[in-house]
Structures are given as structure tokens and as C-alpha cells.
N, C-alpha and C positions, 0 to 999 in steps of 0.2 A: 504493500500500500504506500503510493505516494505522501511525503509530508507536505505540510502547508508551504513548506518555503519551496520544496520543488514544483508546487502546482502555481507558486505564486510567478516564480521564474520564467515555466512553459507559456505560461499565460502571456507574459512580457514578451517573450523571444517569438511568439504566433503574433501580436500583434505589432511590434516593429517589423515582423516579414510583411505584414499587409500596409504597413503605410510605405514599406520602401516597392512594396510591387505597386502601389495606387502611384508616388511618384514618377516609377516608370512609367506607367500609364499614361499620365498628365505630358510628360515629356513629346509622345508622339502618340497621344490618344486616338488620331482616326486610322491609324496605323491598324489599331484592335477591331473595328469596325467591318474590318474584312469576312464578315463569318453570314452565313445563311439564318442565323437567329436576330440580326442586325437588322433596322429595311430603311434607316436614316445613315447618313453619310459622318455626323457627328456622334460622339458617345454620349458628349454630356453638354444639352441647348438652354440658354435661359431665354425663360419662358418671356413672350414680349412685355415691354417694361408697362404699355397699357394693356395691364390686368384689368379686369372684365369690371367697371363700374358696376358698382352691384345697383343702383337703381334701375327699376321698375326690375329686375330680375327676381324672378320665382322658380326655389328648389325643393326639393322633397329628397326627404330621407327618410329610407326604410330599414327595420331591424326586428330582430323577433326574439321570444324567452322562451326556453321551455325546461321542464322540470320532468322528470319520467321516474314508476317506482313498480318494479316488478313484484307481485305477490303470488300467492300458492296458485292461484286459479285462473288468475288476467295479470293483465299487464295492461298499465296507464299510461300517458301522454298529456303532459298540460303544456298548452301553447298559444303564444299570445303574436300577433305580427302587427305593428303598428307604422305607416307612414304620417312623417311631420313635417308639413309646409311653412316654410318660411317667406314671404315677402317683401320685398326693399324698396321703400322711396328716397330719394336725397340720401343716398350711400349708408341707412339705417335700416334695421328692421321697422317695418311698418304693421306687419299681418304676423298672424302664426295662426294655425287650427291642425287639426291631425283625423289622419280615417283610420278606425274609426270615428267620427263626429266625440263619440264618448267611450273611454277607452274602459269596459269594463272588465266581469270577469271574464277570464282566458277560457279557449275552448278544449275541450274534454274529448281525447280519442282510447277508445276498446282496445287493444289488440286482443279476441278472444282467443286462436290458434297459440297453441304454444311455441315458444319461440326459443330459443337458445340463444344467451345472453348476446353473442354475437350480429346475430340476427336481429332483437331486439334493440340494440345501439344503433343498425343501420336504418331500420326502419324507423324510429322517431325521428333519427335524422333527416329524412325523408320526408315524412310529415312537413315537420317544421322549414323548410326550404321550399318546400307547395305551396306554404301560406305564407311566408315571408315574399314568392315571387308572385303567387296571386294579389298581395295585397301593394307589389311592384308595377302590375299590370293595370291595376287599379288605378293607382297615381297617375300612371301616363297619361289614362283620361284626362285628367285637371289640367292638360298641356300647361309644365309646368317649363321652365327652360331646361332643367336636368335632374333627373330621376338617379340621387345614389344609391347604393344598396352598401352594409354592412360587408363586406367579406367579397369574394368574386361574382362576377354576374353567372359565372359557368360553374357545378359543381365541383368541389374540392375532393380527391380523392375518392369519391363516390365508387361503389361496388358495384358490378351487374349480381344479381342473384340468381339464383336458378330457375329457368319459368316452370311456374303450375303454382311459385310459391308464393306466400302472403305478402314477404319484404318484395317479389318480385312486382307485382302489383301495385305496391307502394313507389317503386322506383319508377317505371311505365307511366304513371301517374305526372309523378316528379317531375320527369323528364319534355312530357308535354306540354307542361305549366312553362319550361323556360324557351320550349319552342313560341310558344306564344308567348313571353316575353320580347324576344330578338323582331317577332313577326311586327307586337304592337309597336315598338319603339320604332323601327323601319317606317308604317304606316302615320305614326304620328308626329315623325320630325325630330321625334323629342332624344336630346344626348342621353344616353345610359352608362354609368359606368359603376363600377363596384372599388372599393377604398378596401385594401389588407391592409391592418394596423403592423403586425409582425408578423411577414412574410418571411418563411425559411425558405426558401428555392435559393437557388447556387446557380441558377442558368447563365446567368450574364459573368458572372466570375466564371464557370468552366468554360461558356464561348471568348472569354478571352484568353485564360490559362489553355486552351487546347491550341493557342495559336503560338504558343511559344515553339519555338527550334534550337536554342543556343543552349538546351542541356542544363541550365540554370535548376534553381528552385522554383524560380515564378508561376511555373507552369502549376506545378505540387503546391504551392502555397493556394493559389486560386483554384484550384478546385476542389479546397476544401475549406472555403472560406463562403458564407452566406453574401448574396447578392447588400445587401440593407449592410453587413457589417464595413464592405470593401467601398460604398458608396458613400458613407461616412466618413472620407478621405478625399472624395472626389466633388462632391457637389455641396452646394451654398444655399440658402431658401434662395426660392425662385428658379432653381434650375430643373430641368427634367433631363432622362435619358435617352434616348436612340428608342423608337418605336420595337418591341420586338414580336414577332410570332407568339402567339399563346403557348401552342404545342411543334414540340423538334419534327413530328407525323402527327398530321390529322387522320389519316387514316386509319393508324393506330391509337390515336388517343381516342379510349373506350366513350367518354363520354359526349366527345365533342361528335364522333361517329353517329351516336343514338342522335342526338341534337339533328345530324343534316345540314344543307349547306350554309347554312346564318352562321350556325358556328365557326363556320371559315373567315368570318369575318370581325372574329372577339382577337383583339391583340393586349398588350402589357406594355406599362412602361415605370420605372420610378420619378417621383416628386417629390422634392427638399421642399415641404410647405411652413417647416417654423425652423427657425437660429440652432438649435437645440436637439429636436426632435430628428430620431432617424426616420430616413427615406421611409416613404410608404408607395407599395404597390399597385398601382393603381389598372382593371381590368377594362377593357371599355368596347364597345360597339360601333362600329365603324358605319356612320353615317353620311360623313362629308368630305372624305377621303383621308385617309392613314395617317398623314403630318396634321393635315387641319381640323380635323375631330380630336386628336392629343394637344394641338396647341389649345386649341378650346376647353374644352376640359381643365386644362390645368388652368388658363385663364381666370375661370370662375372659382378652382379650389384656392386659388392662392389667398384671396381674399376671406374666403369664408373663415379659414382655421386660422387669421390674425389675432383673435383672441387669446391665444396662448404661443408663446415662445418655447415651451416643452413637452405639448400633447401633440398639436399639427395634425389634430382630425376636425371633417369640418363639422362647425356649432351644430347643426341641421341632424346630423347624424348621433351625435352625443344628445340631442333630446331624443328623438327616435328612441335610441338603446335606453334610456329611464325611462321610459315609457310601455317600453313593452317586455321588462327584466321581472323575473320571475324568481322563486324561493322556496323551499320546501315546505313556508308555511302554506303556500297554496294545495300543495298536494295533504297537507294536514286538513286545511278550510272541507276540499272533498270528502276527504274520508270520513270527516266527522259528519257530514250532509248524507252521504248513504248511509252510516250505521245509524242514524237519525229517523230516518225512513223505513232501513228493513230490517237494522239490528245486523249484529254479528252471523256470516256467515265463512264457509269454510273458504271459499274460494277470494275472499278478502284478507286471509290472517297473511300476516308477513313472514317473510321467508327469516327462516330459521336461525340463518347468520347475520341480521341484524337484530335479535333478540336474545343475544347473548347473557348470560347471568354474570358473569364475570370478563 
């Protein structure tokens, strides 16, 4: 077992390797730009210096809660997806309201088929991303001028399951809600993009590390260094990165696959939006072409997240997430409303290992 002084040191010597590979970088950065995951000619662009007046602009931010508690005989789902509109006159907030109109209690999903814990985590997951994008789809109606969402607009890591099965269902389901996401935003003009607060992906450090040849370190340091930790060297508020490809194959990216061709057209790029705060990954929908859909975008976030020098997510979205953040006291509120109703039965009692005596 490592002591603390040698974990203190690896820690030091990993990241002096990453600021002296960011300053090579910096030295002939479009040099690295050379790779198929790239589709801008710069690595790292500031973003133009007339950022988006936020007057008469209107945004929406969506985000969702959910709390889930497997018992002997069901398994539950509490989940709440809330979008929250902000509007600006004379460079202020002027409006705010949220759908729904009134944000009550969260809704309530069965899963009665039994499920194996693995299966049950995929499938709330599931749930909970249907109604976070239905209540995405929603928004769009309001033609607001840009529709965030919480996390990526494309699902994360997402499983296919096996068909005939319940989580398969659930996914089917899913998956059609962000089709008709891509479809409504296409139809309605309106910018979509999805904000990763911490992004772990490594793509833009391995497309740069995989271009090294002089046999160095460089190549090893970046590709095992997080895209957000190596961009923390490189970029300033206000700067964005080189537009990149969602996925290295769409044909093989399972999810983007299911989606169909709209999917070809979700790219990434990082945003320095506060002094402080690391890059955030930003996912987005290509409506007005690949440079001017990203410039856009960042346009408008730059201003929203000026409220804080160390968070750099925008306002709109931080109400959103309080708004529809959930707790195990809701799954207690339930519980105690059906044994209220029909009393203690078997297929209610909690699983065994969290009723431990000791």
C-alpha cells in the first residue's frame, strides 16, 4: 500500500506531465487538430466577444429527480422532470415560470416483473430520461430560444437489453422519446443542447496523445488524462474547443444506431464559462450548421453562468435541478400513503438487508 507522501508525489509528477504536454500543445496547437474526431481547424476558439445580449432572450432548463426502493414483491420509481423558463429584458431577468405550471408531487412507476438489481438500475434509469426528454419536448413548444437539458441530449452509457424483456420495453420506449426530441427541435428552430457538469471522457486528450511520433511521454500522459483535466491548462472563460464528433462510429455507437439519422447530427465541444470553474461539456444538435450552432450556443451560455466564478453552470438549469430533486423522504411520504390504505402486506416488506438488527 502506497503512503500518503508517495501518493502525494505521483499526484504532483501526473500533473506537471499535463501542464508541460498542454504547453506543448499551446506551442503549435493546430498542429493536434489533425485527427478525424476534430471538424474545426483551431483547438481552442474564443467565443465572439458579442456574447448573446441576453435581452428579450428566453431559455429553459430541464432536469429531473428520482428516488427508487426495491422491496420483496415490487419495485418502485419516484420521478419528478421539471423544465424552468427564464426570460430577459434590458440584460435582466424579467419572467420565470416552470412546467409543470405547479410543481407537485412526483410520479409513481410499478415495476411488477421481477427484476434483478441490475436490471432494475437500468430501467428507472430509463424511466427517468422518458420524462426528463418528454418534459424537453414539451419546452420546445414555448419556442423558447434554447432548450438545455441536465446531462447529454443523447443517452449516456445506456444498455440495449434483451427483447421480450421489461427493461427492454422500457429502453424502446426511451429511445423514441429522444427520437422525437432531435425531430421537435429540427421542426421548431429551437437550439438544443445538453451541459455535462463533470465529464470523464478522455477523447480529445487520446485524439491528441494518439498523434504523437517522437516516442516521448506525451502521447502516455494524454491518454490517460480526462479531456476537462488537460483543458484546465488550455483554455480561459470564454473560450470553446474545436467542434468534435459525438461518437469515433456511429454505426457502432449502440445508441446513436437505435436513434437513426438525427443522431448523426449531435456533436461535443468544451466551454470555459466561469475564471475558476472546469470546462464543461457541452452536447448539442446541429441546426444551423456545425461552427454556427457551437458558436451560438456558447454565445448564450456564456452569459447565463456569470453569476458565479466557481460553479459555470447556467442559472436556468441550477433552478431546474431544485426543482425537481428528490429524497428518500418521498419514497417514505409513499409508503406510509399505501400502508394507510391497505395496511401491511407481504409484497411491501423490505428487503432483508436493509433491516438489519445490528
Amino acid at each position: 500500500m502506497a503512503r500518503i507522501g508517495e501518493v502525494v508525489e505521483r499526484i504532483h509528477e501526473l500533473e506537471k506531465a499535463r501542464k508541460s504536454a498542454a504547453e506543448r500543445i499551446k506551442e503549435s496547437e493546430n498542429r493536434f487538430v489533425n485527427s478525424e474526431v476534430f471538424l474545426e481547424d483551431r483547438l481552442v476558439t474564443k467565443v465572439a466577444e458579442k456574447a448573446v445580449d441576453l435581452d428579450g432572450l428566453s431559455v429553459a432548463g430541464v432536469d429531473g429527480g428520482l428516488v427508487k426502493k426495491e422491496y420483496a414483491g415490487v419495485d418502485i420509481v419516484v420521478s419528478r422532470a421539471v423544465a424552468s423558463f427564464f426570460e430577459y429584458s434590458g440584460g435582466s431577468l424579467s419572467d420565470s415560470y416552470t412546467l409543470p405550471k405547479i410543481v407537485g408531487s412526483p410520479e409513481v412507476d410499478f415495476i411488477e416483473s421481477p427484476l434483478d438489481i441490475r436490471s432494475f438500475n437500468l430501467s428507472s434509469s430509463y424511466i427517468r430520461l422518458k420524462k426528463e426528454v418528454g418534459r424537453a419536448i414539451r419546452a420546445l413548444e414555448e419556442n423558447p430560444d434554447i432548450v438545455l437539458m441536465d446531462g447529454s441530449i443523447i443517452p449516456q452509457y445506456a444498455e440495449r437489453p434483451e427483447k421480450g424483456t421489461e427493461a427492454r420495453k422500457l429502453y424502446d420506449s426511451m429511445v423514441e422519446k429522444f427520437r422525437e426530441l432531435l425531430k421537435k427541435s429540427e421542426e421548431k428552430e429551437v437550439l438544443l443542447a445538453g451541459v455535462i457538469e463533470d465529464s470523464r471522457s478522455k477523447r480529445l486528450s487520446e485524439a491528441i496523445g494518439g498523434q504523437a511520433v517522437d516516442g516521448s511521454t506525451f502521447g502516455n500522459v494524454l491518454k490517460n488524462t480526462r479531456d476537462t483535466n488537460l483543458l484546465e491548462y488550455l483554455m480561459e472563460k470564454g473560450f470553446r474547443t474545436s467542434v468534435m464528433s459525438f461518437a469515433k462510429d456511429y454505426e457502432k455507437h449502440m445508441v446513436l444506431n437505435d436513434i437513426g439519422e438525427k443522431g448523426k447530427e449531435v456533436y461535443s465541444f468544451y466551454l470555459k464559462t466561469a475564471e475558476e470553474a472546469t470546462p464543461v461539456r457541452i452536447d448539442f444538435f446541429n441546426i444551423l450548421g456545425v461552427s454556427e450552432t457551437a458558436d451560438k450556443v456558447s454565445e448564450i451560455l456564456i452569459p447565463l453562468c456569470c453569476y458565479s466564478s466557481t460553479y459555470g453552470i447556467p442559472s436556468v438549469l441550477v433552478d431546474a435541478d431544485s426543482r425537481a430533486k428528490l429524497s428518500s423522504k418521498d419514497i417514505e411520504m409513499l409508503e406510509s400513503k399505501i400502508s394507510s390504505v391497505i395496511g401491511p402486506l407481504p409484497g411491501l416488506k423490505g428487503l432483508r438487508r436493509n433491516n438489519r438488527p445490528f
